[in-house]
C-alpha positions in Angstrom: -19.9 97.3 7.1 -20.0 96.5 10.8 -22.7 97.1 13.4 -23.0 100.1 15.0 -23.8 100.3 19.2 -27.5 102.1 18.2 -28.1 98.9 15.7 -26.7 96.3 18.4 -28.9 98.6 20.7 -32.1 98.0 18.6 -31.6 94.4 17.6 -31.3 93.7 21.7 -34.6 95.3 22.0 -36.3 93.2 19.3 -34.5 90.1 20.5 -35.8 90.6 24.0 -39.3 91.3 22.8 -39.5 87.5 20.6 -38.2 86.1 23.7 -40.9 87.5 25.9 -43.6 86.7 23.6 -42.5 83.0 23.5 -42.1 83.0 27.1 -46.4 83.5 27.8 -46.5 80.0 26.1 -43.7 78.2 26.6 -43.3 79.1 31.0 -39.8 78.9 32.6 -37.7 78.0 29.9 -36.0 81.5 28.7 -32.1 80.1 27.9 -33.8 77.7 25.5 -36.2 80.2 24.4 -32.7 82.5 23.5 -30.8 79.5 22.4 -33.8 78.9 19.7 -34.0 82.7 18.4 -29.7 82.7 18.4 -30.2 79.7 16.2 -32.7 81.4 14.0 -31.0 84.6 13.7 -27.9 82.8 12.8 -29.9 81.1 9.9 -29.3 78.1 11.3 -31.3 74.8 12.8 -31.8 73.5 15.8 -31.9 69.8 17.4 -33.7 68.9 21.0 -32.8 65.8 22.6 -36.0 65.9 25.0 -38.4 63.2 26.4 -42.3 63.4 24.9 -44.6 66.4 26.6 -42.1 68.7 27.2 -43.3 71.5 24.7 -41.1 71.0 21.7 -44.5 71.3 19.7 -45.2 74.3 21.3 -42.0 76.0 20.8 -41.6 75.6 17.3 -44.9 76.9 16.6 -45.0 80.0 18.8 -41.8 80.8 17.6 -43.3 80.7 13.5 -46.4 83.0 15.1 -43.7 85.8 16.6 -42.2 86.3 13.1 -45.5 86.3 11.5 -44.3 83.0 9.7 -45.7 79.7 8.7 -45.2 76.2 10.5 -45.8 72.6 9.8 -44.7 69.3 11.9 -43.7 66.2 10.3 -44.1 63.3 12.2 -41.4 61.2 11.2 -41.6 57.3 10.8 -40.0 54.6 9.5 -42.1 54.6 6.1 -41.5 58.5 6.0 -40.6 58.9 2.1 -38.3 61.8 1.3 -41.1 63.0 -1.1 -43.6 63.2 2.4 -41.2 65.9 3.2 -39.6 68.1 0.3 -43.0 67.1 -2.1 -43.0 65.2 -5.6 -44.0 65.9 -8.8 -47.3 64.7 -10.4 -48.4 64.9 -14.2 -51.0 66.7 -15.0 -53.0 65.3 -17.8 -54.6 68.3 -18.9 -51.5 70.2 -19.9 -49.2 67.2 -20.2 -46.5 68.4 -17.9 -45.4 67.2 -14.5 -46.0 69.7 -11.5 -44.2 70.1 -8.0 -46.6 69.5 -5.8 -45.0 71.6 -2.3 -44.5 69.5 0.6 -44.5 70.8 4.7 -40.6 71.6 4.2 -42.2 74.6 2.6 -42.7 76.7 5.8 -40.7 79.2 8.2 -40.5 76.8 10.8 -40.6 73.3 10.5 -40.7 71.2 13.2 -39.1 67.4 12.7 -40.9 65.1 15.5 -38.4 62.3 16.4 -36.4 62.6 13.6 -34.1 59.7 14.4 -37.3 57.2 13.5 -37.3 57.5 9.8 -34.7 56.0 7.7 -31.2 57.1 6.4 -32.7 57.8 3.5 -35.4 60.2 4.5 -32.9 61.7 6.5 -31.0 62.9 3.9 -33.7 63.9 2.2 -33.2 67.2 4.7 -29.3 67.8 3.2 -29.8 70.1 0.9 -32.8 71.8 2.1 -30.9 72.6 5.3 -27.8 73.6 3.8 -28.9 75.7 1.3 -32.6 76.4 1.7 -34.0 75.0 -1.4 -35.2 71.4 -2.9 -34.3 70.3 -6.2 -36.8 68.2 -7.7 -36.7 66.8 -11.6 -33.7 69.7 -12.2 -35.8 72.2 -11.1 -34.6 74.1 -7.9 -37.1 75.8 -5.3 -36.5 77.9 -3.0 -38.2 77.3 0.5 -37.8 81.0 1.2 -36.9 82.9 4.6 -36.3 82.7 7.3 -36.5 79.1 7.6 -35.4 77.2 10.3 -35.7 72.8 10.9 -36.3 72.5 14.4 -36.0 68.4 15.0 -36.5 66.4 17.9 -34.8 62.7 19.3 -36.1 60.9 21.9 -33.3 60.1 24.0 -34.8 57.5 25.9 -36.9 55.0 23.3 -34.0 54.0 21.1 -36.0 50.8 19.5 -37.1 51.0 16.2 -34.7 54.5 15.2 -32.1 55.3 13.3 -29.0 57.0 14.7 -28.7 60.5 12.8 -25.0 60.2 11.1 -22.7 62.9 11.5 -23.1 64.5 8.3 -27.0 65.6 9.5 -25.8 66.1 13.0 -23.1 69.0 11.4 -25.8 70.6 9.8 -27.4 71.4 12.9 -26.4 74.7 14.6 -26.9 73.6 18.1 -28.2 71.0 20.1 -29.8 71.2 23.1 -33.2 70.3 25.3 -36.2 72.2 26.9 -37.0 69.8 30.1 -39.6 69.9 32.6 -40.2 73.4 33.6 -39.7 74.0 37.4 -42.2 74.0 39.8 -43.4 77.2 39.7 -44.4 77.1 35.8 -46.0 74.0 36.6 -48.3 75.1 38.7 -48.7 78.2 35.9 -49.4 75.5 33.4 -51.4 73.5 34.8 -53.9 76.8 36.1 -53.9 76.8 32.4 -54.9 73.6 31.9 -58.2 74.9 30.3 -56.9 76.0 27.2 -55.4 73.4 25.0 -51.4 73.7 23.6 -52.9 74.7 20.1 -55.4 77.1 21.6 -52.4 79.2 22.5 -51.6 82.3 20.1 -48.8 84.0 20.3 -49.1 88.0 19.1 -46.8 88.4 16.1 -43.9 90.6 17.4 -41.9 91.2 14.0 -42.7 90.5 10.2 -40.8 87.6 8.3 -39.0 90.5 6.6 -38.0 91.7 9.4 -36.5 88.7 10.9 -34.5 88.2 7.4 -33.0 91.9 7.9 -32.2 91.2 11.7 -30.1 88.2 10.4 -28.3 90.0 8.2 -27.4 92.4 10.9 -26.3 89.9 12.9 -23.3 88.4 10.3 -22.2 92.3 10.8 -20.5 92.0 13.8 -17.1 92.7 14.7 -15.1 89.7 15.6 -11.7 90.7 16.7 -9.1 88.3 15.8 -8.2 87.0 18.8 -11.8 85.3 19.3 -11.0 83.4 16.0 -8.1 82.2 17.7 -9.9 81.3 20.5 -12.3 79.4 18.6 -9.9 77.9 16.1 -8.1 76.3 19.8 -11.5 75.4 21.1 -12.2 73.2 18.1 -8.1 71.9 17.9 -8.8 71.0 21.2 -11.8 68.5 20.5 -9.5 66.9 17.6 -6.8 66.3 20.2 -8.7 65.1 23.2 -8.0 61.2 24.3 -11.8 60.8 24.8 -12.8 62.0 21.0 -12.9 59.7 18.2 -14.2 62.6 16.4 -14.0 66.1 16.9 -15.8 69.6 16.2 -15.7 70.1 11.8 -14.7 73.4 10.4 -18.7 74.2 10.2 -18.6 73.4 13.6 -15.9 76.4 14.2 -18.1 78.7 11.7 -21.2 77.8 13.2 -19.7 78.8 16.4 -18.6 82.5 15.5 -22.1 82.9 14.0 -24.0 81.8 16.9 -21.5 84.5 19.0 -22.1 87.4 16.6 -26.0 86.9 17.3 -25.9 86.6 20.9 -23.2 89.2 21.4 -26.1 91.4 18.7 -28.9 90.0 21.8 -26.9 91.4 24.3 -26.8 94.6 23.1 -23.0 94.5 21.5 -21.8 94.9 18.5 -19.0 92.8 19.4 -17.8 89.7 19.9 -16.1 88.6 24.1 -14.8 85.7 24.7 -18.0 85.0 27.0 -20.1 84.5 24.4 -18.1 81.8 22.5 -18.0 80.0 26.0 -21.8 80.2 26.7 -22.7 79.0 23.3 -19.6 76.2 22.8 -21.7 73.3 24.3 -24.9 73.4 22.6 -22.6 74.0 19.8 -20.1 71.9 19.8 -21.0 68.6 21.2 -23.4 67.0 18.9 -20.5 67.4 17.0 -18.0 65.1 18.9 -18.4 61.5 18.5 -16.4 59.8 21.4 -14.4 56.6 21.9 -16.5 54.2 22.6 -14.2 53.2 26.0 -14.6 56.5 27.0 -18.7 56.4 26.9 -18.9 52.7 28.7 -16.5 54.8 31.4 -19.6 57.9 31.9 -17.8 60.2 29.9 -20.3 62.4 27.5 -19.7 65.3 24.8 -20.4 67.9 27.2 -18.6 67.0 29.8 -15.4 67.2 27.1 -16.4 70.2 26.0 -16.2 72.0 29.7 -12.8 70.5 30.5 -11.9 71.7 27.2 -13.0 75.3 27.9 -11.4 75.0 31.3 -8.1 74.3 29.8 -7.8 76.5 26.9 -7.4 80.0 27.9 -9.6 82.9 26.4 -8.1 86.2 25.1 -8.5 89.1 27.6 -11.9 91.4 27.0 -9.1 94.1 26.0 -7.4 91.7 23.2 -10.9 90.8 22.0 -12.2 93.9 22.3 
């Protein structure tokens, strides 16, 4: 079944109205306000590279209070065990059995603070639960339920003491990208806030869990002509074959990117796929992907910068082919 214009009509409307609600608390930061409901929509996660006080806190939990969800933060350090995160199982010496004992991965929205400072192993304690939304523990699998969506941070400028996220964990997030300081406008909005403390702010639930689960399911429906997987399949060829990648984009990289399209072409109010929204969405994408040449970083060159030549040079179908 593919989406209709009155369903990519009403998802648009719903989309718009998370945003909005998001926006009272987190001021002057709408394109990473979309960027975080494409993400979640696309039952994906989401990584910000951003500097301390920026509102990453903020984000993640206003977004868990406009889907009526739940949220928990995990500050993660280096003696973070992977049982601090997914839970462990205790026995229970009254009926002789061990129980799983839930730990804060069990929420709608979990918010990873400064991922990069726990170790590999913690790390990858967030594999599976990513991937496929559920922690196995003794044999037994549970489910963490939906939606459910890891939004973890990095700081990119205190590199002592962390642990550079490998590129297995990096593929497993749907995007990448960073909230910054707001502009001086929402400053002075923030700060004639300044009376009410971050966690004082509530944001008024716009849609049901349930709801957001449908919504995402909408969203995989649709209709991606097959020139725009052309398109994309050339966009990631193109990372593979450029002289500044070591590394390029992986084939979940290429899915991820047709997901994230189908979403934001659903925000939009399309139920269609153009070319425009593949290009909007390939560098928060994409790039966490890439893993350059190491010549090629000492000379200034960076992942996004790669990715814009690259969609300069590769040529998009025309709106009539795609459409």
């Amino acid at each position: 079944m593919t989406m209709s214009p009155d369903q990519a009509s009403q998802f648009a409307d719903a989309f718009e109205r998370l945003v909005r609600g998001v926006e009272h608390v987190v001021l002057g930061k709408k394109h990473v306000i979309r960027l975080s409901f494409v993400a979640l929509l696309s039952e994906g996660h989401l990584l910000l590279e951003d500097v301390p006080g920026t509102g990453k806190t903020s984000l993640a939990r206003a977004i868990a209070q406009s889907v009526r969800g739940t949220s928990n933060r995990v500050q993660f350090t280096p003696d973070l065990l992977p049982g601090d995160i997914t839970g462990v199982s205790i026995y229970d010496q009254k009926s002789g059995i061990f129980e799983f004992h839930r730990g804060p991965i069990f929420a709608n929205i979990v918010l990873a603070d400064e991922i990069n400072r726990a170790s590999p192993k913690t790390q990858a304690a967030l594999l599976e639960v990513m991937e496929e939304g559920q922690v196995t523990a003794d044999g037994v699998t549970h489910p963490v339920g939906a939606p459910f969506m890891v939004i973890a941070t990095q700081n990119p400028i205190e590199q002592s003491g962390t642990y550079r996220l490998p590129e297995a964990q990096l593929d497993r997030f749907i995007m990448k990208s960073s909230i910054g300081y707001p502009d001086h406008a929402s400053t002075i909005r923030i700060l004639e806030g300044a009376s009410a403390r971050p966690h004082e702010l509530v944001v008024a639930a716009v849609l049901s869990a349930g709801t957001v689960v449908e919504l995402a399911a909408l969203a995989r429906t649709v209709f991606v002509d097959s020139t725009i997987n052309d398109y994309v399949s050339r966009l990631v060829d193109a990372t593979r074959n450029a002289p500044e990648v070591r590394l390029g984009a992986s084939v979940r990289g290429a899915l991820a990117l047709i997901r994230t399209a189908k979403t934001l072409a659903a925000a939009n109010g399309r139920h269609y796929v153009l070319p425009d929204d593949v290009k909007a969405l390939a560098e928060p994408v994409l790039a966490h992907r890439l893993l350059l040449d190491p010549e090629a970083e000492f000379d200034g060159v960076t992942a996004s910068s790669v990715i814009a030549q690259i969609l300069i040079e590769t040529p998009p179908p025309s709106e009539r082919q795609a459409g």
